[in-house]
N, C-alpha and C positions, 0 to 999 in steps of 0.2 A: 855405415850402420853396423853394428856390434851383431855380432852370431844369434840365431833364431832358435828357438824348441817347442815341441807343443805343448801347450800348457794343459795339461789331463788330456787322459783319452778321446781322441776326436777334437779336444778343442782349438782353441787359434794360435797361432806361432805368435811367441812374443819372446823379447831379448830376455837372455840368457841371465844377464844382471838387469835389474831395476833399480829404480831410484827412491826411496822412501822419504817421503818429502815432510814428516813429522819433526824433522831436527831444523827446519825454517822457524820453528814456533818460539825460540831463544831459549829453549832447554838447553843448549849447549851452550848460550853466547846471544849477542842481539845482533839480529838479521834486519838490512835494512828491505822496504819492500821492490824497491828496483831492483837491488843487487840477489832479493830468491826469485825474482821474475825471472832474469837472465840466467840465472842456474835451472831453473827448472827447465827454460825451453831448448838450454844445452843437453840435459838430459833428455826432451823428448828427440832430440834432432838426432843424437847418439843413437835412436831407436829401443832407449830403456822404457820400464810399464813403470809409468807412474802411479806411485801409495799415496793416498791420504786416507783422510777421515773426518766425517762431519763434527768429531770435539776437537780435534786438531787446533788449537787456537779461537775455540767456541764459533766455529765456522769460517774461519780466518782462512786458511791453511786449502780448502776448495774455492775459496772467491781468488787466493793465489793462482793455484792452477788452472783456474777460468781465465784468469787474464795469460799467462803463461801461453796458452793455446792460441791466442788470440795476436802472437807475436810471431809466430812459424806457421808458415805452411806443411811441414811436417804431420803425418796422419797418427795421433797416438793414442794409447790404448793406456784408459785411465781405470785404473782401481780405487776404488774409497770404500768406507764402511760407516756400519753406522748401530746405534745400542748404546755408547757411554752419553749417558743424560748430563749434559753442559746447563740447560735452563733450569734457574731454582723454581720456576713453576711447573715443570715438569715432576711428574713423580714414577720412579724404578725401584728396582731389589737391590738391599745393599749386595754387592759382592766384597769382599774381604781382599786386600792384595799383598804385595811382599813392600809394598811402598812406604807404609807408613800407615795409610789412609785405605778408606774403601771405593768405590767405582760405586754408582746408580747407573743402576742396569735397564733399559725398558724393551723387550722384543717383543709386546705384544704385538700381533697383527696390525691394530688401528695408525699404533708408534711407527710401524717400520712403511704403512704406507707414506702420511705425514714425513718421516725423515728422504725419503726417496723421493719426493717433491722439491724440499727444501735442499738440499745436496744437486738436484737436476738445476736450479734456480740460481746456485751459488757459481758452479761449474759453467753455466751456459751453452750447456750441454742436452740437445732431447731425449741420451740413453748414457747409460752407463757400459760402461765395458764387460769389470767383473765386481760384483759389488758383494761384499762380505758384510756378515753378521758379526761386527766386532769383537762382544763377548756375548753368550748365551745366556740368559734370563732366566734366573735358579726357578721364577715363580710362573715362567711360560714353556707350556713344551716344547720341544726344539722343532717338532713337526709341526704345530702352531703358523713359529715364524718364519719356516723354510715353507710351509703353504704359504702365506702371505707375500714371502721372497718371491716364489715360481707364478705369482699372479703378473708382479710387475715383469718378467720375460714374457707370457703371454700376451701383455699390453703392449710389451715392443719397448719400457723404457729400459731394460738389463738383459745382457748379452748371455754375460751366464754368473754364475753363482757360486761363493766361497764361503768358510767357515774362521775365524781367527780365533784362536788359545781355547783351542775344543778337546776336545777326548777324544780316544778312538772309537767309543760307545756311541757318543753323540754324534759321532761323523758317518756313521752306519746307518743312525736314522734318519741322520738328515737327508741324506744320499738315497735311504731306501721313497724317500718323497719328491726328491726331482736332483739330478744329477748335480753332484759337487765339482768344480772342473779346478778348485783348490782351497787350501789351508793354510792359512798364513801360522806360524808359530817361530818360536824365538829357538836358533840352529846356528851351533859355531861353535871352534874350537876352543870355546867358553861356556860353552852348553850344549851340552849330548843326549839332553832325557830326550829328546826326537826319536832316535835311534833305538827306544826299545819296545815301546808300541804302537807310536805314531807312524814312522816311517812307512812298516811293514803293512801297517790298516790301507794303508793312504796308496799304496805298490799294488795290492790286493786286489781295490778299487778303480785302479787308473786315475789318483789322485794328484796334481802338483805338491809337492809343499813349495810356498813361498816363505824363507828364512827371513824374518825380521831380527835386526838387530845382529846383522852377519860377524861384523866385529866388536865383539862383547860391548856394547855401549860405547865405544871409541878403546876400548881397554887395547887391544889385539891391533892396533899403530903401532903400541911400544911409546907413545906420546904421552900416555895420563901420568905424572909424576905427584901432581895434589890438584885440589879439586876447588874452584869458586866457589866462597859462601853461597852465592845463588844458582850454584849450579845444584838441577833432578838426579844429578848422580849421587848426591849425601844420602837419599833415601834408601839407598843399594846398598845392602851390608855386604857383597862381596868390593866394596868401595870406599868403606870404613876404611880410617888412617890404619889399625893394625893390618887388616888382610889388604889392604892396597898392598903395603910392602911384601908381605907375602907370597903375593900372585906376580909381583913384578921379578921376582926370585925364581916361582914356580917355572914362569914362562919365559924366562929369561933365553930358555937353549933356541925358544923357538926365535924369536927375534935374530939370535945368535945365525942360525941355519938361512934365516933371509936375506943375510947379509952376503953369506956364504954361497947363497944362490944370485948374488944380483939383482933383485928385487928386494919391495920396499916390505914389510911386515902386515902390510892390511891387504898388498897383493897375495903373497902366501895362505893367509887366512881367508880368501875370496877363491885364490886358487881348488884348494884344499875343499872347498865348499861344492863347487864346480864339479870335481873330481869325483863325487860322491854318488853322482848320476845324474843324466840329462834331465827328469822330474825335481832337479830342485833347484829351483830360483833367487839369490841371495836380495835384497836390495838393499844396498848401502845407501846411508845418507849424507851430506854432505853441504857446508855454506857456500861452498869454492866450487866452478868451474873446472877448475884444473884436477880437483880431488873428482870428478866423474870422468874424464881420461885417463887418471891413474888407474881407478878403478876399475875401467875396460880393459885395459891392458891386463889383468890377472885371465883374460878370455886368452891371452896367448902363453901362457906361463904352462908350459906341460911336466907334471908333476910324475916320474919314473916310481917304481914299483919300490926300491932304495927306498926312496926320497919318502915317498907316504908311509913308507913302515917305520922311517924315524919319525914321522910328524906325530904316527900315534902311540910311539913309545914316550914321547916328549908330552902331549897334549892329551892323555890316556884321557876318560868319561872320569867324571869325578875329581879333576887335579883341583879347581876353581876353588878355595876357600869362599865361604861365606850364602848365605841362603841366595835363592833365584826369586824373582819379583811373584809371580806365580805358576 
C-alpha cells in the first residue's frame, strides 16, 4: 500500500497519489471494459482514492467502478462528482470552457439530491466517500448546493465534501456552510495558476487540493509527439500542432533532467507535485496497470533542494504556450 496523508484538517488518510479514472472513457484511446475493470482494482489494491464522475462516459465511468469494487476485497475510498448535465432532458447554465464547447451546469438543490441517488445506484455503493460538486452553477448560489451537499452527510450517504474548478471566493463560502475537506483543480508543472490564490485559500482553511490532470493531459511523459484525429486533446490550444512543438522545446531540459536522475518524466513531474506538500494529492490517470506502479514509485523519488530549484528554473509558472481549458 502506497504512503497515506490526511486529506484536509481532521479528515481520512487517503493515498498520497490517486487514480483519476476519467481517461477509461477513450479520450485518450479505446478502453476495453475488462481490461479498465482490472486497472481500476490495481489501483484500488495500490491503496489509491479513486476519481470519477457521474458525466464520466454519461454514467459509464461509476458503473466501472462499481464493478471494479466488486473484484478486491480491498476497502477503497471513492471520490465522484457530480453538476455536468450529460441528459439532453435535463436542463443547466451554460458555462463557457477553454474546449471548444460549453458544459450544462445543474447544482440546484433538487439536481444534486437526484444525481447522489443515481451515482449511489451506478457505484453500488450505500455512501460515498468524498463527493464534489463538479463545476459550480453560475445560476445557483454555492451555499444553495453545498446546503443540499451537507444534507446528504447528514443522511449518512457522503462522508465528506469537495469543490472541483472553484475560486478561492466560492471556496470560502462554501466552507463557511459545512466543511470543505478538498478541491479538486488542474496542478502541474504545466499549470501553476493553483499557486497564486488557490493554494494559499485552501492552506488557510485546512483544505486538500487534489491535482487533476497532474501531467499536463499526458504532455509531461515527454510521449505526446502528434495527436489522433479523435483524440480530446485537439480541443487544447496548448496542443495545437504550432505550440505542441513549442512546449516540446520549452520542456525539453525538464525530460532532459529525468533522465539524468534515473527516472521516467511523468515520475519527476508526480514527484515534483509530491514535493509541494503533504495537502496535495495528484491523481494520475492511466489504461495500463503498469502505468499505476510507475506511478507509485514517484512516492520514493526524493527530490534535493538542487534538484527543485532547477525544476523551477526549468518549468518557471507561465512557460506552457497556449490558453488553459478553464
Amino acid at each position: 500500500m502506497i504512503e497515506q496523508a490526511e486529506l484536509g484538517r481532521g479528515g481520512p488518510r487517503v493515498g498520497r497519489l490517486g487514480y483519476g479514472a476519467m481517461v477509461l472513457e477513450g479520450l485518450y484511446g479505446a478502453s476495453e471494459e475488462a481490461d479498465a475493470i482490472t486497472t481500476l482494482a490495481h489501483a484500488i489494491d495500490a491503496g489509491m482514492m479513486i476519481d470519477s464522475a457521474d458525466a464520466y462516459g454519461g454514467g459509464r465511468n461509476e458503473t466501472l467502478v462499481g464493478k471494479a469494487l466488486g473484484t478486491t476485497a480491498t476497502e477503497a475510498f471513492v471520490a465522484t462528482k457530480f453538476g455536468i448535465v450529460f441528459d439532453d432532458n435535463e436542463r443547466g447554465t451554460e458555462l463557457p470552457t477553454g474546449w471548444g464547447f460549453s458544459l450544462n451546469i445543474n447544482a440546484t438543490p433538487e439536481y444534486v439530491a437526484r444525481s447522489l441517488d443515481a451515482s449511489l445506484a451506478r457505484l453500488e455503493r450505500d455512501h460515498i466517500d468524498l463527493w464534489y460538486a463538479h463545476y459550480l452553477d453560475p445560476a445557483t448560489p454555492v451555499e444553495e448546493t453545498v446546503g443540499a451537499m451537507a444534507a446528504a452527510v447528514t443522511a449518512g450517504k457522503v462522508r465528506y465534501l469537495g469543490l472541483s474548478n472553484a475560486t478561492a471566493d466560492e471556496i470560502r463560502r462554501a466552507h463557511a456552510v459545512h466543511p470543505i475537506s478538498a478541491v479538486q483543480y488542474e496542478y502541474s508543472l504545466w499549470r501553476r495558476e493553483a499557486e497564486q490564490d488557490l493554494l494559499p485559500t485552501l492552506r488557510e482553511l485546512g483544505i486538500a487540493l487534489v491535482g487533476w490532470s497532474p501531467l499536463g493531459a499526458g504532455f509531461l511523459t515527454g510521449q505526446v509527439a502528434q495527436l489522433e484525429e479523435n483524440d480530446f486533446r485537439q480541443n487544447i490550444p496548448r496542443f495545437s500542432q504550432d505550440n505542441l512543438a513549442a512546449n516540446r522545446d520549452r520542456f525539453a531540459p525538464l525530460i532532459d533532467l529525468a533522465g539524468e536522475l534515473g527516472i521516467t518524466p511523468a515520475q519527476l513531474a508526480l514527484a515534483w507535485l509530491l514535493h509541494q506538500g503533504e495537502d496535495v494529492f495528484p491523481i494520475p490517470g492511466t489504461r495500463k496497470s503498469a502505468r499505476i506502479d510507475e506511478n507509485a514509485a514517484a512516492l520514493e523519488v526524493a527530490l534535493d533542494a538542487d534538484t527543485l530549484a532547477r525544476i523551477e528554473a526549468i518549468a518557471r509558472p507561465g512557460l506552457a504556450l497556449g490558453a488553459t481549458l478553464v
